[in-house]
C-alpha positions as CSV (number, residue, x, y, z in Angstrom):
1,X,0.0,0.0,0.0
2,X,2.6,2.2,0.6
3,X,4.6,2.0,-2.4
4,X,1.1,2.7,-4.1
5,X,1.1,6.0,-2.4
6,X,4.5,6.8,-3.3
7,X,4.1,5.6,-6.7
8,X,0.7,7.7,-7.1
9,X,2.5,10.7,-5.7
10,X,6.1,11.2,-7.9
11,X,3.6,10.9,-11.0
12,X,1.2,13.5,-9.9
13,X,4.7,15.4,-9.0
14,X,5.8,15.0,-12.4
15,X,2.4,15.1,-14.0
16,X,2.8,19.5,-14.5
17,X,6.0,18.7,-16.1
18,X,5.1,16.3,-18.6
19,X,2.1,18.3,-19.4
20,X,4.1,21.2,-19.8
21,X,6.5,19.8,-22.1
22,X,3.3,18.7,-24.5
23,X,1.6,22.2,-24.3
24,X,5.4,23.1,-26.0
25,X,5.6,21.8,-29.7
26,X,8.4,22.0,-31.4
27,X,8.7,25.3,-32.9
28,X,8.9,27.2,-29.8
29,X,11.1,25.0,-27.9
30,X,13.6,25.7,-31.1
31,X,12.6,29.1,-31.2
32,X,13.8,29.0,-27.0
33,X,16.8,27.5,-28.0
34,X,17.8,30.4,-30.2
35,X,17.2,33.1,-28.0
36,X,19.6,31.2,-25.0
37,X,21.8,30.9,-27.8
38,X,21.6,34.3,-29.0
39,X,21.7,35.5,-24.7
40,X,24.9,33.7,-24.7
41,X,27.1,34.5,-27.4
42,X,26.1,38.2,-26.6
43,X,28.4,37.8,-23.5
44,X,30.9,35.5,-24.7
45,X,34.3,36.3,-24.1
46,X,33.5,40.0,-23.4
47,X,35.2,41.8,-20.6
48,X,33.0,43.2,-18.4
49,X,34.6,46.1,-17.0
50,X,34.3,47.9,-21.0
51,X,31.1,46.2,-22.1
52,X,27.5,45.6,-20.5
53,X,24.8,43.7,-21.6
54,X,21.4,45.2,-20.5
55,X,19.2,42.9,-19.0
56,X,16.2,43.3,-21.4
57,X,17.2,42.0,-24.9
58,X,14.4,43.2,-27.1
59,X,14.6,46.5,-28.6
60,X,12.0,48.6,-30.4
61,X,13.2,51.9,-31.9
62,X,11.5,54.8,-34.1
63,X,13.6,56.1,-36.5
64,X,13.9,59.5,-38.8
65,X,16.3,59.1,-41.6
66,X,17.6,61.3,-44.0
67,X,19.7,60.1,-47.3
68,X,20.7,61.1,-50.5
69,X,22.8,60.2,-53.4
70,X,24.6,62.0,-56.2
71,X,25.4,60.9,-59.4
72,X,28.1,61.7,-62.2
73,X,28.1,60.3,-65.4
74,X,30.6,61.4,-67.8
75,X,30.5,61.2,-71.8
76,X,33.3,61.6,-74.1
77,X,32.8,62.2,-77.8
78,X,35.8,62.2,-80.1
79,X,34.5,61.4,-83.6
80,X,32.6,64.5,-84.4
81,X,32.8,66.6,-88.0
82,X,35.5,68.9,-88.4
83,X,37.6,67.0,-85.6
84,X,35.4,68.5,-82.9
85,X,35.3,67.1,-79.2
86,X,32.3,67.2,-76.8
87,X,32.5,66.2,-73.4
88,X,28.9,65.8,-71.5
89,X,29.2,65.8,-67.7
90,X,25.5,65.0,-66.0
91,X,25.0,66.0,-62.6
92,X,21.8,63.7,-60.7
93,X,21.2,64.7,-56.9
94,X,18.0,63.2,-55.4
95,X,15.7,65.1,-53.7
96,X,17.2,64.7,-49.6
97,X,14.9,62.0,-48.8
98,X,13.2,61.9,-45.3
99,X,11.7,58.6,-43.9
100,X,10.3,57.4,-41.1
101,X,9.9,54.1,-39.3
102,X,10.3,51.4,-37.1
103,X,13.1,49.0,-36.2
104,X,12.8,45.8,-33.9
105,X,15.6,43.5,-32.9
106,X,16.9,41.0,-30.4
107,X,20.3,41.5,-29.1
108,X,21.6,43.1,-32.1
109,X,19.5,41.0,-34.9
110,X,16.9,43.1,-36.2
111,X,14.8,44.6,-39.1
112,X,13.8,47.7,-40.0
113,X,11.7,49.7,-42.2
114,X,10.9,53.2,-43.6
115,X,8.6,55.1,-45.7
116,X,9.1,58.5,-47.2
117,X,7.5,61.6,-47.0
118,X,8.0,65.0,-48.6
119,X,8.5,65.4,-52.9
120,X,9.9,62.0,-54.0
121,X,11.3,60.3,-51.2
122,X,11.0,56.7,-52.3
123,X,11.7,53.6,-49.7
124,X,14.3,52.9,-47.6
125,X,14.6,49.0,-46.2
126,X,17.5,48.0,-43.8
127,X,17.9,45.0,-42.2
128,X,21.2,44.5,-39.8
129,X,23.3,41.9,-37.5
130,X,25.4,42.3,-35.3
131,X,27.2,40.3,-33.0
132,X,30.5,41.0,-30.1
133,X,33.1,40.6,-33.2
134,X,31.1,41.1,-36.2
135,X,28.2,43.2,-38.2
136,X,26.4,43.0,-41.2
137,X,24.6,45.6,-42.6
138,X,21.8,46.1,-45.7
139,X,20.6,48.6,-46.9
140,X,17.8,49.0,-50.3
141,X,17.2,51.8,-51.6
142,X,14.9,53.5,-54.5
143,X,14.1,57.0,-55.4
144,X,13.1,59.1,-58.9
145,X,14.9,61.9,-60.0
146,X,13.5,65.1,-63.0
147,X,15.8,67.3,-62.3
148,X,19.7,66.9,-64.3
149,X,22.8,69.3,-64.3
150,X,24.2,69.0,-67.8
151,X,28.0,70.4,-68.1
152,X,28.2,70.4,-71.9
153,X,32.0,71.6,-72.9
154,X,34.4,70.8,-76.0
155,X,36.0,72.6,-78.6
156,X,35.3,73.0,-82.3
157,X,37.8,72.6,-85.4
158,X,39.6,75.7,-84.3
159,X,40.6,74.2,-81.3
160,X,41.1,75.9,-77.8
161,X,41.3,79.6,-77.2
162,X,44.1,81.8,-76.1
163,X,43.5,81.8,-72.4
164,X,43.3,77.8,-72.4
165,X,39.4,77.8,-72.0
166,X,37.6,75.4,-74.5
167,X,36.2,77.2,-77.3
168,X,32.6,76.4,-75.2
169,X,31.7,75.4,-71.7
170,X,28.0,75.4,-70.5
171,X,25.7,74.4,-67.8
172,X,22.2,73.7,-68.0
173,X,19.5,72.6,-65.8
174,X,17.7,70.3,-67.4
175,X,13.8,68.7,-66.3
176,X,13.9,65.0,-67.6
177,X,10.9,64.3,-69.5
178,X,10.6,60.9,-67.8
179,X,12.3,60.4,-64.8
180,X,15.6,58.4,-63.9
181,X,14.7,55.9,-61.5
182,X,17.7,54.4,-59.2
183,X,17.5,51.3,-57.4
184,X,20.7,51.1,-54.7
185,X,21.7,48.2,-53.1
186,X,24.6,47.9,-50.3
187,X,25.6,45.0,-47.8
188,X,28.8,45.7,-46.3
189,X,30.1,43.4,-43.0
190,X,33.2,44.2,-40.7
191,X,35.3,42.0,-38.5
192,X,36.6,44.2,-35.4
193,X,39.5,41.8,-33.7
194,X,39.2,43.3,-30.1
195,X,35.7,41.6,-29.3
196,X,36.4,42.0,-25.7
197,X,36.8,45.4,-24.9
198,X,35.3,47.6,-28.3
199,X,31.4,46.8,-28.8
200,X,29.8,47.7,-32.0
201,X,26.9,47.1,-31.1
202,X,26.5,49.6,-28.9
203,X,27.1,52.2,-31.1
204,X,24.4,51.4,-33.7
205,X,21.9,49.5,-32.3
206,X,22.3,49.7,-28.8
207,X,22.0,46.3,-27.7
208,X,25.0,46.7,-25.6
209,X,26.6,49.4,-23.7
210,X,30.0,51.0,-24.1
211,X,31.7,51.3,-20.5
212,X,35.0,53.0,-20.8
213,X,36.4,54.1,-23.9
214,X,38.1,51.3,-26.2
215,X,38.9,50.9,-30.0
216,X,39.9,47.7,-32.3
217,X,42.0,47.2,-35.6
218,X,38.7,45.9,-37.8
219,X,38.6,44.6,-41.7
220,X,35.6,44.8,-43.9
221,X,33.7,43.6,-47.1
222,X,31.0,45.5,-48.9
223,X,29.0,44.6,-52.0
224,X,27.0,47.5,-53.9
225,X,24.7,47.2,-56.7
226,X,22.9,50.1,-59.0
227,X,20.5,50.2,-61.5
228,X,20.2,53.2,-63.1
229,X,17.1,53.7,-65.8
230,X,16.1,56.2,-68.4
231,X,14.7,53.9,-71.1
232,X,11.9,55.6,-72.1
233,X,11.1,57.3,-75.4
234,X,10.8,60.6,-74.2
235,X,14.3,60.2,-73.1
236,X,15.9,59.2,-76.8
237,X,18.0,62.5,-76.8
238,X,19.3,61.9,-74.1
239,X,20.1,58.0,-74.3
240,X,22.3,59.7,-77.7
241,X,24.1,61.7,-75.4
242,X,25.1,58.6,-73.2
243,X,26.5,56.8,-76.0
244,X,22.6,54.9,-76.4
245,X,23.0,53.5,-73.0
246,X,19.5,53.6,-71.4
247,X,19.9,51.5,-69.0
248,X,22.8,51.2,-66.2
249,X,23.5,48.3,-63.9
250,X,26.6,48.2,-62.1
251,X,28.0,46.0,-59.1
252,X,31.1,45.7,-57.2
253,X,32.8,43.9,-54.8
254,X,35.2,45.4,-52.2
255,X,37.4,44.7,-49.4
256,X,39.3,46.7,-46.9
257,X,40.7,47.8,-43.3
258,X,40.3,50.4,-41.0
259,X,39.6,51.2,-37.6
260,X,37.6,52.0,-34.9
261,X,37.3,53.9,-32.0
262,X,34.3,54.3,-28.7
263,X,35.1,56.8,-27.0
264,X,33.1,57.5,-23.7
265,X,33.4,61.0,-22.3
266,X,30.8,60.6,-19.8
267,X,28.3,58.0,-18.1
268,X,25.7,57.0,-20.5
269,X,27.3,59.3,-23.6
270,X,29.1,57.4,-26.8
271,X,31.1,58.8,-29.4
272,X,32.3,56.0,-32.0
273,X,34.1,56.9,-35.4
274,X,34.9,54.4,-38.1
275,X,36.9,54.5,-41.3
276,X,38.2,52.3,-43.5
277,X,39.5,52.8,-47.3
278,X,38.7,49.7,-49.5
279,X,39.9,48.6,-52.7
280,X,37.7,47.5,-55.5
281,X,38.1,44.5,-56.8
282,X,35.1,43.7,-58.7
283,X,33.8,46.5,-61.1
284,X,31.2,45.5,-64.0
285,X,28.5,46.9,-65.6
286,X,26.3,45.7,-67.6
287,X,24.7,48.1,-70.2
288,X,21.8,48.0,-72.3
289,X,21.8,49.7,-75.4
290,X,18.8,51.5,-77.9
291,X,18.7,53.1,-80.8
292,X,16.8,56.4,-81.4
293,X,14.3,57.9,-83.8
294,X,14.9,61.4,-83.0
295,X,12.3,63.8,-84.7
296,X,12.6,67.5,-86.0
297,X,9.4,68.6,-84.8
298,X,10.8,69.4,-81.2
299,X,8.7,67.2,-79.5
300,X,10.0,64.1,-77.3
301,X,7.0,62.6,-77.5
302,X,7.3,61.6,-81.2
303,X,10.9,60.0,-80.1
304,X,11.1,56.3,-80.0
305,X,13.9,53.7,-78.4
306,X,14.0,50.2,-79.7
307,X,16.5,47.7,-77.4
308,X,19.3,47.1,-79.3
309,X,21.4,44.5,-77.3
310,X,23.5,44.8,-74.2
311,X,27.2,45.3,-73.0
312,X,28.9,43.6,-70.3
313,X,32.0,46.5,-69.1
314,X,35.0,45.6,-66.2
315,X,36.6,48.5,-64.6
316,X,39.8,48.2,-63.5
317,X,40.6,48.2,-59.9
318,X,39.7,51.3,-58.0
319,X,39.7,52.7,-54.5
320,X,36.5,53.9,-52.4
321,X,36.2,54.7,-49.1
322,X,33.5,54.1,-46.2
323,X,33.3,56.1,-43.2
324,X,30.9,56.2,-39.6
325,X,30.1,58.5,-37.2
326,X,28.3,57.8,-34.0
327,X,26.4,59.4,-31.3
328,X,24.8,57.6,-28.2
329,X,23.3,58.4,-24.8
330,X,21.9,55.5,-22.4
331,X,19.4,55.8,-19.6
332,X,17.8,53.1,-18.1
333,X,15.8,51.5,-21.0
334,X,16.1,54.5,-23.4
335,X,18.8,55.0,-25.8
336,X,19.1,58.3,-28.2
337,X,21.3,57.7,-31.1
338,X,22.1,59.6,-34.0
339,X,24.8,57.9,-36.8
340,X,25.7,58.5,-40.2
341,X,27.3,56.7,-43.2
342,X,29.3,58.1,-46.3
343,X,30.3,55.4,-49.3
344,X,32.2,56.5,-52.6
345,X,31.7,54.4,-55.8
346,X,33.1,54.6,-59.0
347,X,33.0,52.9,-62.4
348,X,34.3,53.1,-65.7
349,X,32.8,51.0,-68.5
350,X,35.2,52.6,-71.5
351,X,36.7,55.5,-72.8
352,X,33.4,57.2,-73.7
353,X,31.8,56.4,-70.0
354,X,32.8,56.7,-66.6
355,X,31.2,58.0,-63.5
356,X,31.0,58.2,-59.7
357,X,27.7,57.9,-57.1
358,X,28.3,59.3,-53.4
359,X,25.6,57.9,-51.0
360,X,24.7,59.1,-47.4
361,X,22.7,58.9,-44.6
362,X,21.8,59.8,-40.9
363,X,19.3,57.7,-38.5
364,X,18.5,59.3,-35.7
365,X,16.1,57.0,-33.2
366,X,14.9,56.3,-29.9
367,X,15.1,53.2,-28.6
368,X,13.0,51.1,-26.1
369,X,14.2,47.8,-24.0
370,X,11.8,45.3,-23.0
């Protein structure tokens, strides 16, 4: 009788804990899994007395970001009547974009996404993750642009004039007829080597905190792809002008090192600053090429563009350069950050083509833990 009892009593003990194991399916126990994994590697090997951890790992931020990018695209003409030479310089700026959004991560792994407002802002998607020796970054990025800066300068038969100056030079601001639409991509990572002391993470997503002031020798890889498109009849005299390239697509590989420094001047403050040249490695474009039916009568929209074929271009080797800039304040489950980003690109697809985009941005956010 009395092993009955105790018999009856260790399964109604462990009764809850079976139970509770079925109420569990398999999903979230793997899901449970991750997140001790995730809770662990965030404090791995990292010395305490630079970095903490704060005790609630989720993170929801809203964010205001401002961007914009620049383009140059140059055009070389050397096969004109009379031995003439025109050169074509075209200036594109996008409009300074302003979004705003959300971001929502888990000790550094998180998503993030932002919608424009104001005239032409188009999207802005990032997605980033970041871990006590590592980050990787994406960014996607879309806009529309009307307004182009054309530096049209050369020199006719008679050549240049006394002072130097080419026989003409001219600037003209110039409203597309249909737009160029850009479509940006960037996903650049970094490797920093002291993981114990410098925390990247607490400098742009705030999922730890910088304690006293530290920096580390880091190494990085960054892959950028553009599309750049005016292929619309409207735009035929144009598409001339860039040697009947309508359409742009270009995408490079490069790899580089740098460093980077946290510097705390205060409890709660954080002032990190990153650079890091990098050398191009992979440059190709790809371009596809129309051919126009221009018409006398003045009017575009009597213009036509039929596809023609396209080009594949490599660059040679070239340098670019990415920089960051920082600032953070901590208090209590808050965080205030603001940080921007500047990348250089360039490409040249032949003699008669060659260009450069600059790209920026600045997020400012507040952040909640929970």
């Amino acid at each position: 009788m009395l092993k009955r009892l105790l018999c009856l009593s260790l399964i109604c003990a462990c009764f809850p804990v079976i139970v509770n194991a079925q109420e569990k399916p398999w999903p979230l126990r793997a899901l449970k899994a991750v997140e001790n994994y995730m809770d662990s590697s965030a404090i791995k090997g990292v010395d305490t007395r630079y970095i903490a951890i704060p005790k609630y790992p989720w993170q929801l931020m809203v964010r205001h970001n401002i961007n914009q990018m620049s383009l140059k695209m140059h055009s070389y003409f050397s096969d004109l009547p009379d031995g003439g030479e025109l050169f074509l310089d075209t200036h594109l700026k996008s409009n300074v974009a302003n979004n705003v959004g959300l971001w929502i991560g888990y000790r550094g792994y998180g998503v993030g996404y932002s919608v424009g407002f104001g005239p032409k802002g188009g999207t802005y998607f990032t997605a980033g993750f970041t871990g006590n020796s590592y980050a990787l970054n994406m960014r996607l990025r879309t806009f529309k642009a009307s307004d182009v800066q054309a530096h049209i300068y050369g020199h006719d038969v008679a050549g240049f004039s006394e002072d130097g100056n080419p026989s003409f030079d001219k600037w003209e601001d110039v409203e597309m007829d249909a737009p160029i639409r850009v479509r940006t991509l960037i996903v650049d990572g970094y490797y920093f080597f002291n993981r114990k002391r410098f925390s990247y993470m607490a400098a742009y997503d705030q999922s730890a905190i910088q304690i006293h002031s530290a920096g580390s020798i880091m190494v990085g890889a960054m892959y950028h792809s553009s599309t750049i498109r005016y292929d619309d009849n409207v735009n035929a005299s144009f598409i001339f002008l860039m040697h009947e390239v309508g359409v742009l697509k270009i995408r490079q590989g490069s790899v580089g090192a740098g460093y980077a420094y946290n510097w705390v001047p205060g409890r709660g403050f954080l002032v990190s600053i990153q650079a890091m040249p990098m050398l191009t490695f992979y440059n190709r474009q790809k371009l596809h090429i129309y051919e126009e039916t221009i018409t006398d009568d003045d009017h575009s929209y009597n213009d036509k563009i039929t596809a023609a074929g396209t080009i594949y271009k490599t660059s040679n080797m070239t340098v670019t350069f990415n920089a960051r800039m920082s600032l953070t304040y901590n208090w209590n489950r808050l965080s205030f950050n603001v940080y921007g980003q500047w990348n250089h690109f360039r490409y040249n697809h032949d003699s008669g083509g060659r260009g450069h985009i600059n790209d920026w941005f600045v997020n400012s956010s507040v952040g909640f833990r929970f």
